[in-house]
C-alpha positions in Angstrom: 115.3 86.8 105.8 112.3 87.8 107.9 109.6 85.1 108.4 107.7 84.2 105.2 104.6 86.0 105.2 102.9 83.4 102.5 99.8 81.7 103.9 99.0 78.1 103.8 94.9 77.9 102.9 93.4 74.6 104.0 90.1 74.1 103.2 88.1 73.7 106.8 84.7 72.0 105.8 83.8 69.5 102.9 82.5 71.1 100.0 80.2 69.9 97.6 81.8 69.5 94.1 80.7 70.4 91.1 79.0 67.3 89.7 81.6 64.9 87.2 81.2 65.3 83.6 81.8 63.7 80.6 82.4 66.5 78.2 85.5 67.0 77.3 87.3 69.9 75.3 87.5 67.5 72.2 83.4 66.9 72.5 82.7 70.6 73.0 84.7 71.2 69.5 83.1 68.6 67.9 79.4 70.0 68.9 80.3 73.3 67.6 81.6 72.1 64.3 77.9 69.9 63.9 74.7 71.2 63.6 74.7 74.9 65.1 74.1 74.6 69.2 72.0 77.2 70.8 73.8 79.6 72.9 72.4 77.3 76.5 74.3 73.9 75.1 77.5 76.1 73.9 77.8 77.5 77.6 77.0 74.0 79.3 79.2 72.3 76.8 82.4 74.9 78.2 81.5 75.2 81.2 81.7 71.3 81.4 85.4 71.6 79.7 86.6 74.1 82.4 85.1 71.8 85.4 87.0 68.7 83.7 90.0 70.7 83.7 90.5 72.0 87.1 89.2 67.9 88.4 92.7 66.7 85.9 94.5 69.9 87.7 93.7 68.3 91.2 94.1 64.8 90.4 97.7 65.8 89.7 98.2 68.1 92.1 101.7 66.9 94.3 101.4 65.4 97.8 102.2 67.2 100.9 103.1 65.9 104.2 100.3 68.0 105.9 98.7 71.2 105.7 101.5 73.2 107.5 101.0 74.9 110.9 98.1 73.2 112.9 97.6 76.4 114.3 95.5 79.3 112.6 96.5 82.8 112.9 93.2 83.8 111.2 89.8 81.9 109.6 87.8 83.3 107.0 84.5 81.5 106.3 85.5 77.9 105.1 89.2 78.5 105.5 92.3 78.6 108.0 95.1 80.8 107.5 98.2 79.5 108.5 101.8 81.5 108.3 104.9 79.0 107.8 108.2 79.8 107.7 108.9 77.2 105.7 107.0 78.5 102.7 109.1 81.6 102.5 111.0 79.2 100.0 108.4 77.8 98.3 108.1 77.8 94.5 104.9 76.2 92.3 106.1 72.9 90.7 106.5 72.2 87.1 102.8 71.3 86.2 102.8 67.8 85.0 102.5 67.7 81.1 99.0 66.1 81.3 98.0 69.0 83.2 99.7 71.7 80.4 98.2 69.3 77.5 94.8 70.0 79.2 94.9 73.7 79.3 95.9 73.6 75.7 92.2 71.8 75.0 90.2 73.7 77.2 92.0 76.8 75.6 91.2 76.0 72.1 87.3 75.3 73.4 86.9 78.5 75.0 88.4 80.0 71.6 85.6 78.8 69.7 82.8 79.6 72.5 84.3 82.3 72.0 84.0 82.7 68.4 79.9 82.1 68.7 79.3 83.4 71.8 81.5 86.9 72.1 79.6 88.4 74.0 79.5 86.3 76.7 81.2 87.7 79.9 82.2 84.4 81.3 84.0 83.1 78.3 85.4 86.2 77.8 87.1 86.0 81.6 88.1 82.0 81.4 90.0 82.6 78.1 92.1 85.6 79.3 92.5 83.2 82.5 93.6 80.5 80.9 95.8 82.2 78.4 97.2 84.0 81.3 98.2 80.5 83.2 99.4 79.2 79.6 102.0 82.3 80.0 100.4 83.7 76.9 99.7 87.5 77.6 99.9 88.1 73.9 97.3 85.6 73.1 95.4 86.9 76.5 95.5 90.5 75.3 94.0 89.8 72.1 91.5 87.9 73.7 90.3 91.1 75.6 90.6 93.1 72.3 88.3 90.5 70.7 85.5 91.1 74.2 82.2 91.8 73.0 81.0 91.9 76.0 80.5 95.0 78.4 82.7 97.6 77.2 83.9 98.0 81.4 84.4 94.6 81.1 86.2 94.2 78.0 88.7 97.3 79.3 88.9 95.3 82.8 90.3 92.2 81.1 92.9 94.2 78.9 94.1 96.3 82.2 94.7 92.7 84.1 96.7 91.3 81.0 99.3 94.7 80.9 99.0 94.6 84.5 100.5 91.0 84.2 102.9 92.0 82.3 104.3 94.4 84.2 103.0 97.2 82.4 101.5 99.2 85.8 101.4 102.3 83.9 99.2 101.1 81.2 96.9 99.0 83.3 96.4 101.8 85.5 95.2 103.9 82.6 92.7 101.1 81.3 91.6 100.7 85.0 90.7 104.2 85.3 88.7 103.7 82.2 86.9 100.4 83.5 85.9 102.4 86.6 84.3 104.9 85.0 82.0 103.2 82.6 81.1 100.5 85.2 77.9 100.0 86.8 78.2 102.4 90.3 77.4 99.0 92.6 80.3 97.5 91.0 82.6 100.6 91.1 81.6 101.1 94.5 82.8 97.7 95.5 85.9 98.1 93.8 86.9 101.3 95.4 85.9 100.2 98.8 89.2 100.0 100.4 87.9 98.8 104.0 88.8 95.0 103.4 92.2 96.0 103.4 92.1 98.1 106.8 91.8 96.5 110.6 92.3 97.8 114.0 92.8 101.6 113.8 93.1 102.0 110.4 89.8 100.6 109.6 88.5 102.6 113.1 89.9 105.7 111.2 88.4 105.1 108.4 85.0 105.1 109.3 85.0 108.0 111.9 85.5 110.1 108.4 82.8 111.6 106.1 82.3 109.9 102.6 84.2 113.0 101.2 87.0 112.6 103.5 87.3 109.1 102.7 87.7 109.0 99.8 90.9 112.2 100.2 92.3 109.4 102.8 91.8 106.3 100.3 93.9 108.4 97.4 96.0 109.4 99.7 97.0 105.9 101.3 97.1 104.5 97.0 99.6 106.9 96.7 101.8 106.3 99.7 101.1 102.1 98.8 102.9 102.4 95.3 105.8 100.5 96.2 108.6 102.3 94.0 108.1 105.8 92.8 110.3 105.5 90.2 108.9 102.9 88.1 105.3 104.5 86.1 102.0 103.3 87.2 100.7 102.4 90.8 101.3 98.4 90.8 100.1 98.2 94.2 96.4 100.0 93.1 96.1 98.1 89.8 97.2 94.7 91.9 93.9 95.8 93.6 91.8 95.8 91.2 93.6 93.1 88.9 92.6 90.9 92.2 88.3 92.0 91.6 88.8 90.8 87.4 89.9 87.5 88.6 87.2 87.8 92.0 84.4 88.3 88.7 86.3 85.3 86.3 86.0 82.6 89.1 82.8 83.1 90.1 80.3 80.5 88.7 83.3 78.7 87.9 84.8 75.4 89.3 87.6 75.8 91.5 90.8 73.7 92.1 90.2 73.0 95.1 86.7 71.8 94.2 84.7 74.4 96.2 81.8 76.7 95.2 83.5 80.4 94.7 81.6 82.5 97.8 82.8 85.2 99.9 85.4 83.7 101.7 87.3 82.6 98.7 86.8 86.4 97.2 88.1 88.2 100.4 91.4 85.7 100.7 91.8 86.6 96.6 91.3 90.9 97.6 93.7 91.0 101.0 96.6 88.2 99.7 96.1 88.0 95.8 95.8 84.8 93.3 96.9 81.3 94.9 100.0 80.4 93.4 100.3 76.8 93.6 98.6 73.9 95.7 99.1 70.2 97.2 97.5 67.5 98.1 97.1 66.5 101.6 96.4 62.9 102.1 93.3 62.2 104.2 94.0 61.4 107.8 90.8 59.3 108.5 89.0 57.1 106.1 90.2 56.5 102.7 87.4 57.1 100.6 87.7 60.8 102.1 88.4 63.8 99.5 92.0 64.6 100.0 92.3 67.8 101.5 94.2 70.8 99.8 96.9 73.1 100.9 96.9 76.5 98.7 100.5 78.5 98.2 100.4 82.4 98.1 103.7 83.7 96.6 106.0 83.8 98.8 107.5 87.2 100.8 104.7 89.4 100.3 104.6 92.7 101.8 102.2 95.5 103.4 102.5 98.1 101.4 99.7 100.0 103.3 101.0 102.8 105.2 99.4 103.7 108.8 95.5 105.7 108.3 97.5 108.2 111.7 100.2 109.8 109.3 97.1 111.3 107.1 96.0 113.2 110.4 100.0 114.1 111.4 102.4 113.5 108.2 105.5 115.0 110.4 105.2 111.2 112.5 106.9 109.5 109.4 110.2 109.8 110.6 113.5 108.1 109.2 113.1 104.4 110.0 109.4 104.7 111.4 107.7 103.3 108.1 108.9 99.8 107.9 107.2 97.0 105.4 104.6 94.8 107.3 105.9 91.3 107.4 104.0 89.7 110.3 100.4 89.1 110.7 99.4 91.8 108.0 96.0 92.6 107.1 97.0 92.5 102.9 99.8 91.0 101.3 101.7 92.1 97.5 104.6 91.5 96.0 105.9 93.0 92.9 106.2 90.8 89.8 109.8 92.5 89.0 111.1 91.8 92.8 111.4 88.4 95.1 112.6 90.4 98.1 111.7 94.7 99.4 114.0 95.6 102.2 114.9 98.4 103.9 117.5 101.0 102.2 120.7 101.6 104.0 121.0 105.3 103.1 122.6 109.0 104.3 120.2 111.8 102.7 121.4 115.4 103.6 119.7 118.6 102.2 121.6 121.9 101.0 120.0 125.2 101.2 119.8 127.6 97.6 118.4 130.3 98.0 113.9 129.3 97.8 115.2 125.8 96.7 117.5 122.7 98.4 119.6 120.3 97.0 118.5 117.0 98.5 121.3 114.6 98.3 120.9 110.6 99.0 123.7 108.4 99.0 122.8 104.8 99.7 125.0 101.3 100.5 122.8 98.0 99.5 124.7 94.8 101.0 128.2 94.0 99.6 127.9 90.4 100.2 125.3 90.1 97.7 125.8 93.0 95.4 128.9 92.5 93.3 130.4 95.2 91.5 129.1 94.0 88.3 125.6 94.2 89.5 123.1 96.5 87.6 120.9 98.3 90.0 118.2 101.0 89.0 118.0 103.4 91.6 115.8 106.6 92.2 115.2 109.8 94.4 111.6 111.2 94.5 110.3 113.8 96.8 106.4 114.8 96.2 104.2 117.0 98.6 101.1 115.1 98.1 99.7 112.2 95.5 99.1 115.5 93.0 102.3 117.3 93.3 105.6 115.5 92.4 108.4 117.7 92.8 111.4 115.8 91.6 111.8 112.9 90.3 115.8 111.4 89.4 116.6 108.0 88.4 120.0 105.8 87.5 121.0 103.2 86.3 124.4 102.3 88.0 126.5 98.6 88.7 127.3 97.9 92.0 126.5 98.2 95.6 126.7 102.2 95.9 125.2 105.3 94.9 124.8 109.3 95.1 121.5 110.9 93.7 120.4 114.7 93.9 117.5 116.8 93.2 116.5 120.1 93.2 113.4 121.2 95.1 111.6 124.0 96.7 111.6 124.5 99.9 109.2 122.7 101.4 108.0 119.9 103.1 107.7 116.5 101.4 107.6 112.9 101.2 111.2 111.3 100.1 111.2 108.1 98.5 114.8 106.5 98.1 114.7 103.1 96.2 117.1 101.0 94.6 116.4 97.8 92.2 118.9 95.4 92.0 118.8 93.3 88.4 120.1 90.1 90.0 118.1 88.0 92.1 115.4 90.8 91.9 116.0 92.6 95.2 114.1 95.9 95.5 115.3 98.4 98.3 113.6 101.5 100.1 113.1 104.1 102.5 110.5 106.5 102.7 109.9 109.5 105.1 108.7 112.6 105.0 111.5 115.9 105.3 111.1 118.8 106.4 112.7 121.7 104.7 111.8 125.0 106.5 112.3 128.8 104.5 115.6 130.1 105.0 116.0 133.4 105.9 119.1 135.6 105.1 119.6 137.3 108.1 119.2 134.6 110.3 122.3 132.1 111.3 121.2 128.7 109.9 123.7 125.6 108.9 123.0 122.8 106.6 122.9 119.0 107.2 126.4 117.3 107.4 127.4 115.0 104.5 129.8 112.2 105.5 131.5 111.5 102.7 134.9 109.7 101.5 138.0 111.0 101.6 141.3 109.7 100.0 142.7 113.1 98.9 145.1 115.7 100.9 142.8 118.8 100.1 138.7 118.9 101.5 136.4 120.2 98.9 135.7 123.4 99.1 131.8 122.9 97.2 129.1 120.6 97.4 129.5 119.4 93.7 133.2 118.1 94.7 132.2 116.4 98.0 128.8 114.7 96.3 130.2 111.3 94.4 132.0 110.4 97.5 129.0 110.9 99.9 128.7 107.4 101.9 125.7 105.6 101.4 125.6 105.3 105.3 125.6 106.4 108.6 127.6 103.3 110.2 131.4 103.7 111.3 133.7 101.5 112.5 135.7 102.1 115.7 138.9 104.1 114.8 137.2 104.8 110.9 138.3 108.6 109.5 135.2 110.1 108.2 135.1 113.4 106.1 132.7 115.7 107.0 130.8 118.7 104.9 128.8 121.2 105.6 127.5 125.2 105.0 126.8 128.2 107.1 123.9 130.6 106.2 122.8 133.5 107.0 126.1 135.7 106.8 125.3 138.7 104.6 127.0 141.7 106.3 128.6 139.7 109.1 132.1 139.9 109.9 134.5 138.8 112.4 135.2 135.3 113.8 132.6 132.5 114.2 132.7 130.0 117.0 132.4 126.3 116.0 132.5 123.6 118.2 132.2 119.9 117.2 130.7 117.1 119.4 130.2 114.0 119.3 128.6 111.9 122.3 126.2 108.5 122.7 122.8 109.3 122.4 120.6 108.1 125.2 121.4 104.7 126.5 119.6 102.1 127.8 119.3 101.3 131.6 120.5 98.1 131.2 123.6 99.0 129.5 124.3 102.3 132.2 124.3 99.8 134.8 126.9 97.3 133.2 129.1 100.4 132.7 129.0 101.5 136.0 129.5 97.9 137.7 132.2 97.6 134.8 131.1 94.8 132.5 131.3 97.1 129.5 133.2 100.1 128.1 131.7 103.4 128.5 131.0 105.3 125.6 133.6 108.0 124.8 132.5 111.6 123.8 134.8 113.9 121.5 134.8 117.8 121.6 136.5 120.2 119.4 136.2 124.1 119.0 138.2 126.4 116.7 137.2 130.1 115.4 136.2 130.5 111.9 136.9 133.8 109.6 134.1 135.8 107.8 134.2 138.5 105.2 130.3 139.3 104.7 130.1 136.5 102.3 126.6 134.6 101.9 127.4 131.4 102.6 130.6 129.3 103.3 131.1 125.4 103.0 133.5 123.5 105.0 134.9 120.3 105.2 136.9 118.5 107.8 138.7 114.9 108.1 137.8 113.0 111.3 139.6 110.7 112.7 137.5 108.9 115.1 138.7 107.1 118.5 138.3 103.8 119.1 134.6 104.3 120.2 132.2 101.1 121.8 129.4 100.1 119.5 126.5 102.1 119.8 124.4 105.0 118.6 125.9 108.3 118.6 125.0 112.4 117.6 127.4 114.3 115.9 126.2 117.9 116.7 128.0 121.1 115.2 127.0 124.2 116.4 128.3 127.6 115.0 127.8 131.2 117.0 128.6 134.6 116.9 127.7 136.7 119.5 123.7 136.2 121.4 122.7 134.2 117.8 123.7 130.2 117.5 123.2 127.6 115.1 123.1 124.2 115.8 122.8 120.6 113.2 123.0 117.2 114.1 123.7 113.8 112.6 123.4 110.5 114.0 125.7 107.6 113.7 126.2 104.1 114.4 129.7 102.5 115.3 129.6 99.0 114.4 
């Protein structure tokens, strides 16, 4: 597992708390059921119940040992930012039942604020808050519904409860709403996507015109929507589910017992709600405040892809777009997934005619994918964030799978992605493939599918070779691999074709050149075969061969075929991996 990317929070300075109350929920529900309050002694009266809550909330907070690393990787405002390892195992304890009995009354107080004061934007937030925490979204939702307050407000509490509950596609839609009947300050704030640049993203960023911002802030929203398969853009409504709860705990007491400000509201934007906290037992005197540690959830991931690829797209190559996991500027994490990794996949593309078949085949780990395992998997190729050109999913058991689309020949971004049921493990790779026009005269040859091969006979189509594609590109020494590919490009043609098959290491390091020539380690081996192939003006032939291959050192290798007749050649290449 890479290192945890959740960060400790310890508060740096003393803060001045809120000052201790008396109220409880309990005397808040008996003033409202007396002589009728005013709408000032109704809002003191809650606001006094929320303070009393979040005081029991840290009084029971558990004990930690200390605040983590004693080293800050980053400080904003009043706090360090710490990132420990050992919190990539974290989990929130059970909340003590005091604690759960005390949400209950607060609840049931903001219920009936609620009921006098509906219109009231703060009680409005704290009960769909609270509700929330409670693990009520049913109860929250209805709470939204039953808003009277700003109609973007109202819609902005309703799009964080679906959100919550995992229903992206929805909250996107009420987002969308929220944003457009919002006052422009606030919409402006919330679109503002600079907090979560740095370096040369942010530098980027600003060289552009307001115009072209906002084509690179869609543009990066659409590349930051962590699986293309499932509806909605849970990485753009996180965003904005993160300003609701920015706006519920202002002017609100705070568990830590600091005044909401700035600093609390940019650690909320880049890393999301906290979601648990301890205790740290005062070092000096002990009438000191203990101090407090705040959890983020564990494994988060930048989702954020680099501001360069929207001035060159072609530099997404295979493998070049990996998941930030150290030192990133934002963190998220799904609520469907505890874990994104990177997709072990083969993805070859088939030429027909103005169109390709796109073919993915992928291979999640067998050690922790059992054949009984239910995994949702997808292929989706778009050209940009308004043109999706295909989009397949499946819902398969076990640790391997073969997906194809249809497409247009064209350049676009792939997304492979698998979901695996059981311990929540989402997987992905996404690149962007180019598929040049084919044209008939000219000699062109397809990628080559590696593929399984138990029979005595090769297929003779693609549809025959596809459910035994591998779903990888790693061979073992002396492993027989099957091979199939097509030649385009023959219309008219005749005569014999000259193929020859290679495969060699690709480019090794120095280091490893020397110890082969001083003889501390094999050299790589390089295999070569040629034969002549027959042609009777057909269009296009497919062909499939069995590999058997030698007993090659572990490396990276190219598998190159190249076909020629005549002056005109063809060449395609696949790299592998021996194990």
């Amino acid at each position: 597992m890479p290192p945890s990317l959740v960060v400790a929070v310890v508060l740096l300075a003393a803060e001045h708390a809120l000052p201790p109350s008396n109220a409880s929920a309990q005397g808040f529900l008996h003033l409202a059921t007396g002589h009728e309050p005013d709408s000032g002694s109704i809002l003191r009266a809650v606001r006094a119940a929320q303070s009393q809550f979040e005081r029991l909330r840290f009084n029971n907070l558990p004990w930690s040992w200390g605040s983590g690393s004693t080293e800050c990787s980053e400080i904003i405002g009043r706090y360090c930012i710490t990132l420990d390892d050992a919190d990539d195992t974290w989990k929130p304890p059970t909340e003590p039942s005091r604690v759960v009995r005390g949400r209950d009354s607060l609840i049931l107080a903001l219920d009936s604020a609620a009921l006098r004061l509906p219109g009231d934007k703060w009680i409005a937030g704290q009960r769909v808050r609270y509700l929330l925490e409670a693990d009520r979204s049913s109860d929250a939702f209805a709470a939204a519904q039953a808003c009277r307050s700003d109609k973007w407000w109202c819609t902005s509490l309703a799009a964080l409860v679906e959100h919550r509950d995992g229903r992206f596609d929805k909250a996107d839609s009420l987002f969308t709403i929220a944003l457009r009947e919002m006052p422009d300050k606030e919409q402006r704030s919330w679109r503002d996507i600079r907090i979560l640049l740095a370096g040369e993203d942010l530098g980027i960023f600003k060289q552009f015109t307001p115009e072209r911002q906002d084509s690179l802030a869609s543009w990066l929203w659409w590349l930051a929507d962590p699986l293309w398969m499932r509806a909605g853009n849970e990485r753009r409504t996180e965003h904005y589910a993160r300003y609701v709860f920015d706006r519920i705990y202002k002017d609100s007491r705070t568990v830590e017992g600091a005044f909401w400000a700035d600093d609390l509201g940019e650690l909320l934007i880049r890393y999301g709600p906290m979601a648990g906290w301890e205790r740290v037992r005062p070092s000096g005197s002990a009438v000191m405040r203990p101090g407090v540690v705040g959890h983020f959830r564990p494994n988060g991931r930048e989702f954020f892809p680099r501001a360069r690829w929207f001035l060159n797209g072609t530099a997404i190559g295979p493998g070049e777009w990996t998941l930030g996991v150290e030192r990133t500027r934002t963190e998220y994490m799904p609520s469907y997934a505890f874990s994104f990794n990177p997709l072990e996949f083969q993805l070859a593309v088939f030429r027909r005619g103005d169109s390709a078949v796109v073919v993915a085949a992928y291979q999640l780990p067998a050690d922790s994918t059992p054949g009984s395992a239910s995994v949702e998997s997808g292929l989706i190729l778009a050209s940009d964030e308004r043109s999706t050109l295909a989009v397949k999913r499946e819902s398969s058991l076990g640790a391997r799978g073969v997906l194809n689309a249809v497409v247009p020949a064209k350049p676009a971004i792939v997304s492979v992605e698998a979901l695996v049921d059981s311990g929540r493990r989402a997987y992905r790779t996404r690149f962007r493939l180019s598929i040049p026009q084919l044209s008939a005269s000219s000699l062109t040859l397809s990628d080559v599918l590696l593929f399984d091969n138990a029979e005595e006979t090769n297929p003779g189509i693609l549809e025959e070779a596809l459910p035994r594609a591998r779903g990888t590109t790693g061979v073992g020494p002396g492993d027989r691999v099957s091979l199939y590919w097509e030649v385009y490009g023959l219309r008219g043609r005749e005569g014999a074709l000259d193929v020859e098959l290679a495969l060699q290491p690709q480019k090794t390091r120095w280091l490893r050149r020397t110890a082969e020539r001083v003889r501390l380690t094999k050299a790589a081996q390089s295999v070569r075969l040629r034969w002549s192939d027959q042609v009777t003006g057909q269009d296009v032939i497919a062909r499939s061969l069995r590999l058997e291959l030698p007993r090659l050192p572990r490396g990276s290798y190219e598998l190159r075929i190249t076909v020629s007749q005549g002056e005109e050649q063809a060449v395609t290449k696949r790299s592998l991996t021996v194990r």
